[in-house]
N, CA, C and O of each residue as an XYZ file, in Angstrom:
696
protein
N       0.825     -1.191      0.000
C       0.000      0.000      0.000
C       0.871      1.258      0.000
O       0.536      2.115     -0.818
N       1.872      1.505      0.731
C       2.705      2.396      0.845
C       3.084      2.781     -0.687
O       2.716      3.781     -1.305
N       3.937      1.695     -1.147
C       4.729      1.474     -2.514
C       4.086      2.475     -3.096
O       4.481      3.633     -3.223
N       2.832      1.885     -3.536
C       2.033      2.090     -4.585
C       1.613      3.585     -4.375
O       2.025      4.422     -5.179
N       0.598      4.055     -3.054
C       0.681      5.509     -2.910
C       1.822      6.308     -2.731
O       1.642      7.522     -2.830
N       2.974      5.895     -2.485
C       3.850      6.989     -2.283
C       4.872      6.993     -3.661
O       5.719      7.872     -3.821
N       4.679      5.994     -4.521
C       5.881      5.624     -5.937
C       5.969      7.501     -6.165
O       6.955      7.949     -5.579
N       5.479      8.138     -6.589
C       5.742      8.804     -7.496
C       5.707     10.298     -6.676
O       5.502     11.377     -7.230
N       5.968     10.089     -5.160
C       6.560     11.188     -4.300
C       7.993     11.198     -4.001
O       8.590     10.186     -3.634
N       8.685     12.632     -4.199
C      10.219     12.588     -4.046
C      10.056     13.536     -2.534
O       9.108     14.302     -2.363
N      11.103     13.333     -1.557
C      11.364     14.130     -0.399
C      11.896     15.766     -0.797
O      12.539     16.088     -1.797
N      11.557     16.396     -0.020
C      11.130     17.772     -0.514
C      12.379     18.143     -1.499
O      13.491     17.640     -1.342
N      12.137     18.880     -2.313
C      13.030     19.568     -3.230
C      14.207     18.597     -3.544
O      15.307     19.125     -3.710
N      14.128     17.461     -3.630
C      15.292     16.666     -3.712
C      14.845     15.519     -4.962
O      13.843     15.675     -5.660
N      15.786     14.358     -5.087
C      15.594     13.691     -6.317
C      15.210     12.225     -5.578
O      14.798     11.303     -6.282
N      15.356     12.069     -4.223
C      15.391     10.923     -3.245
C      14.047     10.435     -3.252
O      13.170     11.184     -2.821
N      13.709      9.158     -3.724
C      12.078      8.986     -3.642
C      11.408      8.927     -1.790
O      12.151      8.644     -0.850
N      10.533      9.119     -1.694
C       9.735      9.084     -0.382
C       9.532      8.039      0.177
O       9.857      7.916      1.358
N       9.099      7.284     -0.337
C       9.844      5.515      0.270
C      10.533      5.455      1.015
O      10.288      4.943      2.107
N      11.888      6.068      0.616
C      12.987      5.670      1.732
C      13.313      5.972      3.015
O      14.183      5.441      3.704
N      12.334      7.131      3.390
C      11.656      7.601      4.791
C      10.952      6.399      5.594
O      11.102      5.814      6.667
N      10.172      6.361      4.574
C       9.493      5.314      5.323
C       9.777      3.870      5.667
O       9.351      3.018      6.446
N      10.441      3.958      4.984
C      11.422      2.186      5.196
C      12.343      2.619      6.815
O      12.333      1.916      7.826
N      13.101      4.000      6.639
C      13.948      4.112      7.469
C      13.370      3.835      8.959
O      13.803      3.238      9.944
N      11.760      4.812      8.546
C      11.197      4.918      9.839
C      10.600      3.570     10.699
O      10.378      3.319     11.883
N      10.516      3.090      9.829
C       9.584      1.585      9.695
C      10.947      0.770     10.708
O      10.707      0.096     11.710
N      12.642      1.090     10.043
C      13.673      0.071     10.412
C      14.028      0.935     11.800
O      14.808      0.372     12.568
N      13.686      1.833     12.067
C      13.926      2.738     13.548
C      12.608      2.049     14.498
O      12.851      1.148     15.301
N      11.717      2.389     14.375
C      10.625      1.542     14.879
C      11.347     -0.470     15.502
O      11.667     -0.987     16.572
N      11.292     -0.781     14.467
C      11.442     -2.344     14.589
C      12.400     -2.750     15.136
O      12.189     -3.890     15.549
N      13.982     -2.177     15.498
C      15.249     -1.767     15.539
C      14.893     -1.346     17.319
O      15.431     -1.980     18.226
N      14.001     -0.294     17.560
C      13.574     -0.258     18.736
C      12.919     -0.705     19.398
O      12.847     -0.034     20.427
N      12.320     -1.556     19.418
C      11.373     -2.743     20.399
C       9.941     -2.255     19.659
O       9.077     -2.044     20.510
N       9.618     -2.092     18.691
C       8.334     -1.820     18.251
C       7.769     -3.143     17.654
O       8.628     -3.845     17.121
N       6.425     -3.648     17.635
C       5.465     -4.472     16.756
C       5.611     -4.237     15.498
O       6.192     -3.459     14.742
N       4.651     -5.475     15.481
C       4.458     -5.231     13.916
C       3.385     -4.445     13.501
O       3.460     -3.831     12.437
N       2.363     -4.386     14.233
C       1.517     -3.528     14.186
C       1.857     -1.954     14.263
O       1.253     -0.938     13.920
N       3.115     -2.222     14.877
C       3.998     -0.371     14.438
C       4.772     -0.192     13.357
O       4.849      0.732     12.546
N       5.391     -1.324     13.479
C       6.412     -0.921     12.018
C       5.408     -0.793     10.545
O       5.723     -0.083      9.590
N       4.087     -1.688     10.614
C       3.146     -1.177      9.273
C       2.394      0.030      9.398
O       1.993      0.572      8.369
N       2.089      0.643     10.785
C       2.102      2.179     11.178
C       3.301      3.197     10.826
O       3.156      4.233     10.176
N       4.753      2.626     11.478
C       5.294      3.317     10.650
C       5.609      3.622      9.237
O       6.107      4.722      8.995
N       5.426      2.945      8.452
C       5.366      2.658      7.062
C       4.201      3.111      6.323
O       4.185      3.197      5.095
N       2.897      3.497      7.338
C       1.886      3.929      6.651
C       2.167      5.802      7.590
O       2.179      6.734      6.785
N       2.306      6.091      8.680
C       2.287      7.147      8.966
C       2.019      8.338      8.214
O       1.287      9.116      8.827
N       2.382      8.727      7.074
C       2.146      9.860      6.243
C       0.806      9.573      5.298
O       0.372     10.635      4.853
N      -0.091      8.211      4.807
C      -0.614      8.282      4.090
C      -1.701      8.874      4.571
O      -2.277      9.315      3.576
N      -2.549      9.240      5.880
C      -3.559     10.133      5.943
C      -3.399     11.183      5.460
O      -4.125     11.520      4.525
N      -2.455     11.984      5.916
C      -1.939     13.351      5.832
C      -1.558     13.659      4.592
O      -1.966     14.773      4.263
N      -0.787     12.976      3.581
C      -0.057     13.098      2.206
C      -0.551     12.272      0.994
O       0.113     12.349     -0.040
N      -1.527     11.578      1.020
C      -2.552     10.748     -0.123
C      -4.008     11.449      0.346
O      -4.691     11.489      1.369
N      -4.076     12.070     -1.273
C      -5.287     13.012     -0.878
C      -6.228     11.503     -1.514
O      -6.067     10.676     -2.412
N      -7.364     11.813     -0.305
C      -8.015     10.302     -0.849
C      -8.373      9.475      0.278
O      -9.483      9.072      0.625
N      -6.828      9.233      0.966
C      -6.922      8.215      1.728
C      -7.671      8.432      3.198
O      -7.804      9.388      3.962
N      -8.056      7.149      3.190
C      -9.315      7.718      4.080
C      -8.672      6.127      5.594
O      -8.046      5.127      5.241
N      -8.956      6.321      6.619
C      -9.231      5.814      7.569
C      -9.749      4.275      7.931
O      -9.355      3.521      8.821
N     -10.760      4.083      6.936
C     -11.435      2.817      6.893
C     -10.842      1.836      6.218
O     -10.968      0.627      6.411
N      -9.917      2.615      5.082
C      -9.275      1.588      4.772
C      -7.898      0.977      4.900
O      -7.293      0.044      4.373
N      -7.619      2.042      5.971
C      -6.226      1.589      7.050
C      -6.870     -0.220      7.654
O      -6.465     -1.355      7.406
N      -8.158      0.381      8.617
C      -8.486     -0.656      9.655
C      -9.292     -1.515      8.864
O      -9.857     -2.392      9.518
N      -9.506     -1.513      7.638
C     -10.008     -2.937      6.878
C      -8.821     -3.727      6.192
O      -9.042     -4.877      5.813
N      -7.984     -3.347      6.074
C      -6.480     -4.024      5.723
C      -5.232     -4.454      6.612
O      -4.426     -5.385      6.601
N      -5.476     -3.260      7.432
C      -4.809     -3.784      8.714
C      -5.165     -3.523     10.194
O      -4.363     -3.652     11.119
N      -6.532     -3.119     10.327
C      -7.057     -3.581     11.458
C      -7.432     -2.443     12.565
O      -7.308     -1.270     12.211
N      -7.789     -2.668     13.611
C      -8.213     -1.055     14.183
C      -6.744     -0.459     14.638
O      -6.246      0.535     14.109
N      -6.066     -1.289     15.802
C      -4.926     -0.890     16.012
C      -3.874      0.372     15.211
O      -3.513      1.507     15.525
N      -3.633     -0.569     13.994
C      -2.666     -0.032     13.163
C      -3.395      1.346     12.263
O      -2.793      2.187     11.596
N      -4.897      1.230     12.513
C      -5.088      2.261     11.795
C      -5.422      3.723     12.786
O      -5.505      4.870     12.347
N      -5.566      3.320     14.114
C      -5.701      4.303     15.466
C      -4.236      4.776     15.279
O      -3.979      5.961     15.490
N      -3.331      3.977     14.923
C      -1.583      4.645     15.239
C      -1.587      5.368     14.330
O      -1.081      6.453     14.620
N      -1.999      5.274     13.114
C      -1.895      6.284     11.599
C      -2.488      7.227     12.114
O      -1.707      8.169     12.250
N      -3.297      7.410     12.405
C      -4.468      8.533     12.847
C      -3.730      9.395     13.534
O      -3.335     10.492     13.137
N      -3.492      8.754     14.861
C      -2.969      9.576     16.020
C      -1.534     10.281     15.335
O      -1.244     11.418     15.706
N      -0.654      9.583     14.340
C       0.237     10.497     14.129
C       0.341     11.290     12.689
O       1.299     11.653     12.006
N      -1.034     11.388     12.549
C      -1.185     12.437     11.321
C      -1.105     14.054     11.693
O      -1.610     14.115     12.814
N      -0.827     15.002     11.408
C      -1.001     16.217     12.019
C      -1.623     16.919     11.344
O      -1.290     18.103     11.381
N      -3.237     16.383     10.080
C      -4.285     16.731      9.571
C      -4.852     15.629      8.435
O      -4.117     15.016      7.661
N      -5.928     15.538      8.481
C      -6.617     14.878      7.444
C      -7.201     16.081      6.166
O      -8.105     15.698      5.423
N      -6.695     17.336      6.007
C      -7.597     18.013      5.656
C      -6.647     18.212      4.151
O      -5.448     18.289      4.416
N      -6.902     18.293      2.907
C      -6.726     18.747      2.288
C      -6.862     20.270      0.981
O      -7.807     19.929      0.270
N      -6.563     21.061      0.682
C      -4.868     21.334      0.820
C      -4.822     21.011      2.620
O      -5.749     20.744      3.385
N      -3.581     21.142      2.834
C      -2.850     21.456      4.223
C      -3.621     22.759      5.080
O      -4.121     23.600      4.333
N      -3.747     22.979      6.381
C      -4.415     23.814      7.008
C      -3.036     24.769      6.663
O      -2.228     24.386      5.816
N      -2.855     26.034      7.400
C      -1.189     26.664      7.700
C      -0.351     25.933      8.738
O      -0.892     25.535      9.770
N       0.980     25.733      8.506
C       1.756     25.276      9.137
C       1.634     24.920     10.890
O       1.361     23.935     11.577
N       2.059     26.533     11.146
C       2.105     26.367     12.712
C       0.918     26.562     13.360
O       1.052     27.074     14.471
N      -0.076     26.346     13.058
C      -1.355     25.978     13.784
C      -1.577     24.453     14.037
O      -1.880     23.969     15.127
N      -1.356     23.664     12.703
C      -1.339     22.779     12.512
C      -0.013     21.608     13.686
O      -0.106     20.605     14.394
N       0.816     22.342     13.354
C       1.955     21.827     14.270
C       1.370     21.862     15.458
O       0.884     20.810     15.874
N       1.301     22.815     16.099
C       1.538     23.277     17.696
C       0.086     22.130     18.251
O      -0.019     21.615     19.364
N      -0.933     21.978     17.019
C      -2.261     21.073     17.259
C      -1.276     19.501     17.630
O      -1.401     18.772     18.613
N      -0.658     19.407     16.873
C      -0.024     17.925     16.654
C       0.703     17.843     18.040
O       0.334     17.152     18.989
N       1.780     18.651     17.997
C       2.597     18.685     19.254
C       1.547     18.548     20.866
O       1.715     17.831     21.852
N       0.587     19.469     20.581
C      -0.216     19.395     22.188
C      -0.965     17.985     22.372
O      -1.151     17.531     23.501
N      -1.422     17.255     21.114
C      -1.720     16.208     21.027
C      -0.478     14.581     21.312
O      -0.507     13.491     21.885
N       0.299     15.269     20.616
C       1.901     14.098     20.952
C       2.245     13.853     22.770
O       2.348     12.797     23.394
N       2.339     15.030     23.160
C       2.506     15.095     24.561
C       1.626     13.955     25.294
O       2.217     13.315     26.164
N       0.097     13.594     24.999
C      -0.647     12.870     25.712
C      -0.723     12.045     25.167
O      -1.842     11.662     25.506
N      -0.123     10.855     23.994
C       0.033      9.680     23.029
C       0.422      9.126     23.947
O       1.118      9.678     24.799
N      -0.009      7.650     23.999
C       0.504      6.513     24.242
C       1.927      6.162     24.172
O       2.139      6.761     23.118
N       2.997      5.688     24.455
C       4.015      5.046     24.194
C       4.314      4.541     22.996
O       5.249      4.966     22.318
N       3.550      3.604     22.647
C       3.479      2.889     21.261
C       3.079      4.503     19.725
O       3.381      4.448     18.533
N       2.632      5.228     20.190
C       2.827      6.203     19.106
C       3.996      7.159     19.378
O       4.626      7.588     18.411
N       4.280      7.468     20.439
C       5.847      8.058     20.773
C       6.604      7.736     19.834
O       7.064      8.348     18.870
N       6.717      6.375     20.333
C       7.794      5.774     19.467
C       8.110      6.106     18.019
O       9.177      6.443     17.505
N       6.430      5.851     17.290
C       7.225      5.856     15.707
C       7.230      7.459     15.819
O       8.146      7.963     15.170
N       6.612      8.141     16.329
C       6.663      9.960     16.040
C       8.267     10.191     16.146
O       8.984     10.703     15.285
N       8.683      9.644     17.525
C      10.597      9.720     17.205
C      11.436      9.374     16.505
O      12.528      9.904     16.304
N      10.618      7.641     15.688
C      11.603      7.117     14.885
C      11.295      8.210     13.885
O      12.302      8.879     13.658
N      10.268      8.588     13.242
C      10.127      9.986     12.320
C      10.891     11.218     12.165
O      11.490     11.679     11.194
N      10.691     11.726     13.604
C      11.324     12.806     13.243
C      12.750     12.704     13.492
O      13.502     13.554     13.014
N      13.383     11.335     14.495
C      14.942     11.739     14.123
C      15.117     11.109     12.802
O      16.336     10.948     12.758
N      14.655     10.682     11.764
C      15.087     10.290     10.527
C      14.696     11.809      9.945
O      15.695     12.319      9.436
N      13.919     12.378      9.902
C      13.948     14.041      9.307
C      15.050     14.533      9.911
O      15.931     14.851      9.113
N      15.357     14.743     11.318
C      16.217     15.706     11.553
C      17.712     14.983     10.998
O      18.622     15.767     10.729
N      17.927     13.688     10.850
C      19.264     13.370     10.660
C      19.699     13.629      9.167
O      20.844     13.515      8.729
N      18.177     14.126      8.225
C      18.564     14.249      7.112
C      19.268     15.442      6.589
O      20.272     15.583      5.891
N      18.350     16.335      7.198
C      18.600     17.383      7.500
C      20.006     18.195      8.234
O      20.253     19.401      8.268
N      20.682     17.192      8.713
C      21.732     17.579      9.471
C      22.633     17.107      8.694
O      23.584     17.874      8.547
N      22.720     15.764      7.930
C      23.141     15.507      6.828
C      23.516     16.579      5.540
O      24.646     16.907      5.178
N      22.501     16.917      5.097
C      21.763     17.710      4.041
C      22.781     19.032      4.191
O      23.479     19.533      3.310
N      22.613     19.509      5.848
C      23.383     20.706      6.079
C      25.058     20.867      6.252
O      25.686     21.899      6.492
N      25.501     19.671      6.074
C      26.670     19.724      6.015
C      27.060     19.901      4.522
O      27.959     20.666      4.170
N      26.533     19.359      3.911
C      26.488     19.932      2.783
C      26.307     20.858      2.122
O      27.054     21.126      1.181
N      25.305     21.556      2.435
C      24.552     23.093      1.391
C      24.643     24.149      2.699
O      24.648     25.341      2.390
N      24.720     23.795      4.252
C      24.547     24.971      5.018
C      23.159     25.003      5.285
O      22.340     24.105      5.475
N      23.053     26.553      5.250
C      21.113     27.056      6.032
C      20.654     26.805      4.852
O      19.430     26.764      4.980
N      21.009     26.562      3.489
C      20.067     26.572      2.146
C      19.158     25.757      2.332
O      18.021     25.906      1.884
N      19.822     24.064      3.529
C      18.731     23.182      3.029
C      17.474     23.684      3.689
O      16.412     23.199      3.298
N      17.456     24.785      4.842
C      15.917     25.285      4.919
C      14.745     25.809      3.996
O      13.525     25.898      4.134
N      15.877     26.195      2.739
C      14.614     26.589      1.904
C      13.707     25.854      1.172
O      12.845     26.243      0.384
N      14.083     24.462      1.620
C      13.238     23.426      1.354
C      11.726     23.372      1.850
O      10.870     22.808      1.169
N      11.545     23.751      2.605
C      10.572     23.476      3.821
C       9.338     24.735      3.933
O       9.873     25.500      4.736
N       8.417     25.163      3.686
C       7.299     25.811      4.097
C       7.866     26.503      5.252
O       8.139     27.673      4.984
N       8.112     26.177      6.365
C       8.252     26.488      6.942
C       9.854     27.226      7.540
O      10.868     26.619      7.196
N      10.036     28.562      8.451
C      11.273     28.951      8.352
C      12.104     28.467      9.152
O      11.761     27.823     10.144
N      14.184     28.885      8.606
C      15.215     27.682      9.573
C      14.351     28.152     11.064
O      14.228     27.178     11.805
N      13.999     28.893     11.391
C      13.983     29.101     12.915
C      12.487     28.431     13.354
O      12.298     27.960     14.476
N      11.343     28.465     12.178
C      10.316     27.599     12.777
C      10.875     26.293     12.749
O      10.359     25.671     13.678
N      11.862     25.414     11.993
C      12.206     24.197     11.885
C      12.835     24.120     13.107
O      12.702     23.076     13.747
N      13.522     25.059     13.574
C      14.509     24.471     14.690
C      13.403     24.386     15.858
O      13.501     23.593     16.794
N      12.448     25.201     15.712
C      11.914     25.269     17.128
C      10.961     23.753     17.073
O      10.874     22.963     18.012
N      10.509     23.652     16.149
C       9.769     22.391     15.937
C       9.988     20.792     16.327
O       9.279     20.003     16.953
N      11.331     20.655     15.656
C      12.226     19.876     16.244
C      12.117     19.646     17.964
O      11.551     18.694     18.501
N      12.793     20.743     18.645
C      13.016     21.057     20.068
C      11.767     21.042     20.838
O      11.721     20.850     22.053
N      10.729     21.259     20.057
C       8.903     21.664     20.612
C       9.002     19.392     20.851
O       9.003     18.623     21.813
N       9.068     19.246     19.268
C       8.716     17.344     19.396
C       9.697     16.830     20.539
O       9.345     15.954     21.329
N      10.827     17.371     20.573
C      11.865     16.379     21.878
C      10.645     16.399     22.866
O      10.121     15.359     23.265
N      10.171     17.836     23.288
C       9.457     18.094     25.157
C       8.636     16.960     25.022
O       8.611     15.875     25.602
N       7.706     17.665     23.764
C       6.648     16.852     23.979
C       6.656     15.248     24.115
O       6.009     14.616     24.950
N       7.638     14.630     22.989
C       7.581     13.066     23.291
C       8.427     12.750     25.043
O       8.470     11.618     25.525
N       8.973     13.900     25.699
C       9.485     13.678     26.560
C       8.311     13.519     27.719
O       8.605     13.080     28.831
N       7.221     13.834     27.442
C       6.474     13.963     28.355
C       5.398     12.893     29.050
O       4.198     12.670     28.890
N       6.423     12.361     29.882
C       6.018     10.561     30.661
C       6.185      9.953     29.648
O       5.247      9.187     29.425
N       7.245      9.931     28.642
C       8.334      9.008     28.427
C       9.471      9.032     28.079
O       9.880      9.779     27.190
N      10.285      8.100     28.812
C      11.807      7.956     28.210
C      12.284      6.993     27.679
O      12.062      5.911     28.222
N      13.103      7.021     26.442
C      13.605      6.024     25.346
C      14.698      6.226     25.214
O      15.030      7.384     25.471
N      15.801      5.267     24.764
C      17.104      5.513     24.101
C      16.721      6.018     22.668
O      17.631      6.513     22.003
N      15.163      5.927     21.996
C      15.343      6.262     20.815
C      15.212      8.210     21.091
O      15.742      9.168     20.528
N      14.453      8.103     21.977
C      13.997     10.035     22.083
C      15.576     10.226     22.602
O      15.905     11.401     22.441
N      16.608      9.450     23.153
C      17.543     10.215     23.341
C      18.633     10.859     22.565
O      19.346     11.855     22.682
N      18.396      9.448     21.352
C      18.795      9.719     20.219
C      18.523     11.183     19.492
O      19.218     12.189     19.349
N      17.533     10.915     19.206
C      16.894     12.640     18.866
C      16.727     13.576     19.594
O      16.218     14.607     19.152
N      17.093     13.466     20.836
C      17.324     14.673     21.235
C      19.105     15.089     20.870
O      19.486     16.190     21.267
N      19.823     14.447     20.343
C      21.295     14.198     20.574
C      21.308     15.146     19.052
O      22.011     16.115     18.763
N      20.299     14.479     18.288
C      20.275     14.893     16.952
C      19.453     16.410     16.836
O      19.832     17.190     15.962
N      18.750     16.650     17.398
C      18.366     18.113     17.417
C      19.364     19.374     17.960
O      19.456     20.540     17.578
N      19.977     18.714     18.884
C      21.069     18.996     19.532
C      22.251     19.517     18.582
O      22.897     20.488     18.975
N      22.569     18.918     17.343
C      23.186     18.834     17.201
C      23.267     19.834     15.633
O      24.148     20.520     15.114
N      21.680     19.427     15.225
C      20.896     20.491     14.218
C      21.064     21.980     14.605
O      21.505     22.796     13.795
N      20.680     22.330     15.937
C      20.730     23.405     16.565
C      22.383     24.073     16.458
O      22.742     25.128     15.934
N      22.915     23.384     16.921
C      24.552     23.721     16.828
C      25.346     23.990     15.734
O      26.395     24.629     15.806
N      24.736     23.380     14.401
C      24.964     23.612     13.080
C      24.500     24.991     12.456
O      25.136     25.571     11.576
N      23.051     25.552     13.138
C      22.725     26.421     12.590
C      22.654     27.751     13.126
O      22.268     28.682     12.420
């Protein structure tokens, strides 16, 4: 399902297909004590939000209520176009804070695979790779640092420590 909705998405402004996010996130998940019922959450995570279309019912008729409650919970809109950015965020973030454990998780394996790309990315091009993004270097940085609190909040992981190591480290670059 992924494959097929995401084939013909590339990661922002780049030539890298979108897939490979999701594989990463999927191998951060599984890599960290996650199910299987997470790692096909992580692997589906973006299709509410980024397949205009995709709808809900047919998460939990293919793979069940579980896996389709985890998609849900880590979408940060069903609405298409996109609402504006930081409304949308700060909704997601106040919502992340009170998630379960089991959605923590893939939200961290997520975003430290964004931020490591990104930190990647910036060793390379500098602040340019912000102009990738809707959003500005200083809303990105804060965003980042906003997801550490929040997944920090009644829980701790070696994976959130990871990303915090990696925001950490985003921050210091820029």
């Amino acid at each position: 399902m992924a494959m097929v909705a995401f084939r013909p998405k590339r990661r922002k402004a780049t030539s890298v297909p979108y897939i490979t996010h999701l594989f990463a996130v999927c191998a951060l998940v599984g890599e960290h004590g996650g199910d299987e019922d997470q790692m096909i959450a992580a692997m589906l995570h973006d299709y509410l939000e980024d397949i205009e279309g995709a709808k809900v019912d047919e998460l939990r008729d293919r793979f069940g209520e579980r896996v389709a409650g985890l998609v849900l919970a880590l979408s940060d809109t069903l609405v298409h176009p996109k609402p504006p950015w930081k409304g949308r965020k700060e909704r997601y973030l106040a919502h992340l804070r009170t998630e379960p454990h089991d959605v923590k998780l893939i939200s961290a394996a997520d975003k430290l695979h964004n931020c490591g790309t990104i930190v990647r990315d910036h060793r390379a091009t500098g602040d340019a790779v912000f102009s990738r993004f809707s959003a500005s270097k200083e809303q990105t940085l804060w965003y980042f640092r906003s997801c550490v609190d929040a997944l920090g909040d009644g829980w701790e992981h070696p994976l959130l420590e990871e990303l915090r190591r990696m925001v950490d480290e985003l921050h210091a670059l820029s």
